[in-house]
C-alpha positions in Angstrom: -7.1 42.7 24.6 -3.9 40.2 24.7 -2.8 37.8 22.2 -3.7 34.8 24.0 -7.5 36.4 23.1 -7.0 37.0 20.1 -5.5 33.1 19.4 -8.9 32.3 21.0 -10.9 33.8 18.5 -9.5 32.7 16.0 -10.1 29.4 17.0 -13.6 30.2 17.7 -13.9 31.4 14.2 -11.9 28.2 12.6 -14.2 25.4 14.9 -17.3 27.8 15.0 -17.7 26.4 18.7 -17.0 27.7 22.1 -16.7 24.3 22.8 -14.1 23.2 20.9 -11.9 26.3 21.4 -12.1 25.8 24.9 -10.8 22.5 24.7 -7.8 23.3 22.0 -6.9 26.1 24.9 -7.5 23.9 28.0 -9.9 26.2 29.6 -13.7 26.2 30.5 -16.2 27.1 27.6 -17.5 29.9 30.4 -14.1 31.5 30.3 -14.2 31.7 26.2 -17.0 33.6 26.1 -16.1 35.8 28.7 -13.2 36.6 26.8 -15.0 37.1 23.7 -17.2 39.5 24.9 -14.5 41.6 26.6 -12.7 41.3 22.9 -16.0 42.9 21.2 -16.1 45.4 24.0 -12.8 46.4 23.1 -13.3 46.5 19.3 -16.9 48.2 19.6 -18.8 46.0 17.5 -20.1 42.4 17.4 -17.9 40.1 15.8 -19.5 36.6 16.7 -23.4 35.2 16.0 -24.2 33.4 18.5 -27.7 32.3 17.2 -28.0 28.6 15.6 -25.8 25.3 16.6 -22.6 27.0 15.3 -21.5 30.4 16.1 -19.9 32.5 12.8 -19.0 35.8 12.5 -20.5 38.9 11.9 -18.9 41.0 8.9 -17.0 42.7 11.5 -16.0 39.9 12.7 -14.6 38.7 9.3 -12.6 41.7 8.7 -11.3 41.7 12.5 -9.9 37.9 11.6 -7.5 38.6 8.6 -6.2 41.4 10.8 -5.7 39.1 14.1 -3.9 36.6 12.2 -2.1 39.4 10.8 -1.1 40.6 13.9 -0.4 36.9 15.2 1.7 36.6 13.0 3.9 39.8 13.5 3.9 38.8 16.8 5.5 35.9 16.5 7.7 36.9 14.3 8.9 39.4 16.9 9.0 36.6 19.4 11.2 34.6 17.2 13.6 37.8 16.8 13.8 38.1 20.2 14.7 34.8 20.9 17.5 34.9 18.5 18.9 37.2 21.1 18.6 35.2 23.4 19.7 32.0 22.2 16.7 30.1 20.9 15.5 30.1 24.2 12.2 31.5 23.4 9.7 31.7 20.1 7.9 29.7 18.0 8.7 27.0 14.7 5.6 25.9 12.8 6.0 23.3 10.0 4.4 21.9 7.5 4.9 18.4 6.2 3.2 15.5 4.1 2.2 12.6 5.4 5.1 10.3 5.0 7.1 13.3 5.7 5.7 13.3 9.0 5.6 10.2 9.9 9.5 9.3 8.3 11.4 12.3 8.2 10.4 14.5 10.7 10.3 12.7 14.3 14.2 11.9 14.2 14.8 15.9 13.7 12.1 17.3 15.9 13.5 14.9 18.6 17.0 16.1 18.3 15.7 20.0 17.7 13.4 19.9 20.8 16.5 18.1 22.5 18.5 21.4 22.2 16.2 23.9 22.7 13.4 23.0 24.4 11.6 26.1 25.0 11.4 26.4 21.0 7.5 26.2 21.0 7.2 23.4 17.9 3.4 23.1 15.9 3.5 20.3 13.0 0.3 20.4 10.4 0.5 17.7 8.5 -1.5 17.9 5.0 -1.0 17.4 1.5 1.5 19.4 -0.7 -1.0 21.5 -2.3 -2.2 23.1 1.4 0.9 23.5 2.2 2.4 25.5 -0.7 -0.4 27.9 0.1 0.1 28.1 3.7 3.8 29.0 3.3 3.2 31.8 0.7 0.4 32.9 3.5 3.2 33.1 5.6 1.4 30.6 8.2 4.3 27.9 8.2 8.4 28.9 8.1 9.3 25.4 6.4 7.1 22.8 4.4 8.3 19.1 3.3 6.3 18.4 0.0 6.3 16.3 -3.0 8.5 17.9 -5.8 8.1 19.8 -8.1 6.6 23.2 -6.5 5.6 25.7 -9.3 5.5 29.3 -7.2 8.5 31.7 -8.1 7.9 33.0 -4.3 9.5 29.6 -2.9 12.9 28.2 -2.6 13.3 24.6 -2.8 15.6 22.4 -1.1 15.4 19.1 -2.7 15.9 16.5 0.7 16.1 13.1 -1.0 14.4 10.6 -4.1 12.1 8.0 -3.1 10.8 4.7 -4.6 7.2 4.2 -5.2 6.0 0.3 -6.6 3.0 -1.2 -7.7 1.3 -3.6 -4.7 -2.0 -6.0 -4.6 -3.0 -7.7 -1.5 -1.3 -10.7 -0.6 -3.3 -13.4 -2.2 -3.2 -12.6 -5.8 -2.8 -15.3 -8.4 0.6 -16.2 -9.5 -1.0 -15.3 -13.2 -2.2 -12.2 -11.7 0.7 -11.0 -10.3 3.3 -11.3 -13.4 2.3 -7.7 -14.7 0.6 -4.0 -14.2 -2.0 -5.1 -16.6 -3.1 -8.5 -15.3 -3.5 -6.7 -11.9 -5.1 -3.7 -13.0 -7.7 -6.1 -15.3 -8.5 -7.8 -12.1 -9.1 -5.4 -9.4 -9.1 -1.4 -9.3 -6.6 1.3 -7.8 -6.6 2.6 -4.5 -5.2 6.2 -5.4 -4.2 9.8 -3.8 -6.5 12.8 -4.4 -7.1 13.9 -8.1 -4.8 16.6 -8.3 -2.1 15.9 -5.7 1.5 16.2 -6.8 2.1 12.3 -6.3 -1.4 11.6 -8.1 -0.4 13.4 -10.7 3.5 11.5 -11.3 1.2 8.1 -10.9 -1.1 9.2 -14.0 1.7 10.1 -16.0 3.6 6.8 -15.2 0.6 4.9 -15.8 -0.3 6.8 -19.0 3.4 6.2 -20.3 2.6 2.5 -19.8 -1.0 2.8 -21.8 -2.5 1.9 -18.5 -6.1 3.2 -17.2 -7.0 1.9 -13.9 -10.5 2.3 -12.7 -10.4 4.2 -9.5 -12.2 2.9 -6.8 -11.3 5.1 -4.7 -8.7 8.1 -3.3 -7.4 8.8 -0.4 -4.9 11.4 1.0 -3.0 9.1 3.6 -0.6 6.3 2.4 -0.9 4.2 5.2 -4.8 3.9 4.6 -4.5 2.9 1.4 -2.1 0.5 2.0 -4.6 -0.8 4.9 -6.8 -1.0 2.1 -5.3 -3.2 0.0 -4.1 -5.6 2.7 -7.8 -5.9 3.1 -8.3 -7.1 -0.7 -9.8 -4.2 -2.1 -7.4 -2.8 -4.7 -4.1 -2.7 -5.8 -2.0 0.5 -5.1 1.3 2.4 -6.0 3.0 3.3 -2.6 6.9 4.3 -1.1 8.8 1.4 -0.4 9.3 2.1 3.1 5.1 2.7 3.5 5.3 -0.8 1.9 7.8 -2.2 4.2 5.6 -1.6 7.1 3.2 -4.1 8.5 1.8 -7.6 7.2 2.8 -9.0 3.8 1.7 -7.1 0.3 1.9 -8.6 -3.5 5.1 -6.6 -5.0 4.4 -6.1 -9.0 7.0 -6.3 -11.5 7.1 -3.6 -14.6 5.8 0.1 -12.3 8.3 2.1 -10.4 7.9 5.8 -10.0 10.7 7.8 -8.4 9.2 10.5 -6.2 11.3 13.5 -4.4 10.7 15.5 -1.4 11.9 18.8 -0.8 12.1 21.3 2.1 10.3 24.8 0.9 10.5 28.2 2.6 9.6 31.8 1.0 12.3 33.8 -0.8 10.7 36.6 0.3 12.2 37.1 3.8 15.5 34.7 5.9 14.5 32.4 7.8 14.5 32.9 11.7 17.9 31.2 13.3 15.2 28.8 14.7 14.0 27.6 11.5 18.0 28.2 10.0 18.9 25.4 12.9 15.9 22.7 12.2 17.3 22.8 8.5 20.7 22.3 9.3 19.5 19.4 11.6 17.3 18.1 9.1 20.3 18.5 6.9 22.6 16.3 8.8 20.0 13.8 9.5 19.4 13.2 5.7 23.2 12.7 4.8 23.2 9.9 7.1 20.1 8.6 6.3 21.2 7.8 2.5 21.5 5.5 0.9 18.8 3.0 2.7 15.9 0.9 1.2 13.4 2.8 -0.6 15.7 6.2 -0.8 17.6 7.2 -3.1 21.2 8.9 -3.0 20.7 12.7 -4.5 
């Protein structure tokens, strides 16, 4: 039994395919099963079901999970430790960011992080706030960019910078249409985020302020879809200036701004490893020279 095993069956148990682990791994779908047998072997009991189009696991093999990643993640810890010894030259950084965290904020510092230490072995997942909160209390991620505020007494939150968010409509709304939030909300619907988002939920409460109810036509999690969306004539949206900025020309509508902030969020529970203590001081150094710019505000 090794770890590299163990990594494997835990993406056999997240896919539910050979297949598919074996090509996350970059190795043969004969050699996954080989090493899942040799696992069970060494366990004594069955942990995988082989029967049907998806493999899941046995209640063994259930129980046997929570303690892999368990043990995944101890290791890894240790790994990190141990590179702190030896100067960052060995371990592991996994972060957690939004969308337009990921695609704005994070290349410029992984670049320069990765630059430095280059054996640092970097993963990114890139999901909404809400997954990510509970994937850094899990203790799966060492740093998360989110939408502000986080409600968990178990986090620390650095706030990273304020960002503008306007009201848009495709590009050939009438000049009547265009004047307010209520012309361009009588005449086509909103293209939102999820129900229950963080940024959903400062949208509602703008639009509520304003004695505003859109009809939704629809909701999706990715800012750069929707804003694909409503090039396309289907809806009007509320978007970050810089998602804006990007791509063909989009109807700007006077009378709806919402000021959105992003923060960096680790657990108070334990200090973060010198690797993750150095990506926030680059990220750190990044952001005082990023501000002020369009669409950001100075904190």
């Amino acid at each position: 039994m090794d770890f590299e095993t163990l990594r494997c069956f835990l993406s056999v148990a997240e896919l539910q395919s050979f297949t598919a682990a074996a090509r996350r791994h970059f190795i043969t779908q004969p050699a996954v099963s080989l090493r899942m047998r040799s696992l069970e072997e060494g366990v004594g009991a069955r942990l995988i079901d082989r029967a049907g189009r998806r493999v899941q696991l046995t209640p063994a093999g259930r129980l046997f999970q929570a303690r892999a990643e368990e043990a995944l993640r101890q290791f890894d810890r240790g790994l990190a430790e141990v590179g702190d010894l030896l100067g960052l030259k060995r371990g592991r950084l996994v972060l957690g960011a939004i969308d337009a965290a990921g695609i704005d904020l994070l290349p410029a510092p992984l670049k320069k992080f990765h630059g430095q230490w280059p054996n640092i072995e970097l993963v990114v997942r890139v999901e909404s706030s809400g997954p990510l909160v509970e994937a850094l209390v899990a203790g799966e991620l060492d740093f998360a960019i989110v939408t502000l505020p986080v409600d968990h007494s178990g986090l620390i939150v650095e706030m990273l910078e304020e960002e503008r968010l306007i009201l848009i409509g495709p590009p050939d709304v009438p000049v009547r249409v265009r004047s307010s939030p209520a012309r361009l909300f009588c005449a086509m619907p909103l293209i939102a985020y999820p129900r229950g988002s963080v940024t959903r939920g400062l949208i509602d409460a703008a639009l509520e302020r304003r004695h505003l109810a859109p009809r939704v036509a629809m909701e999706l999690s990715h800012p750069e879809a929707i804003r694909g969306l409503v090039e396309a004539g289907l809806g009007a949206a509320v978007l970050p200036l810089r998602v804006v900025d990007r791509g063909g020309p989009l109807t700007r509508v006077p009378g709806l701004s919402i000021t959105r902030r992003l923060g960096l969020v680790r657990r108070a529970s334990e200090e973060p490893s010198p690797a993750a203590l150095a990506f926030r001081e680059i990220v750190r150094s990044i952001q005082r020279l990023r501000r002020p710019r369009a669409g950001i505000l100075a904190t």
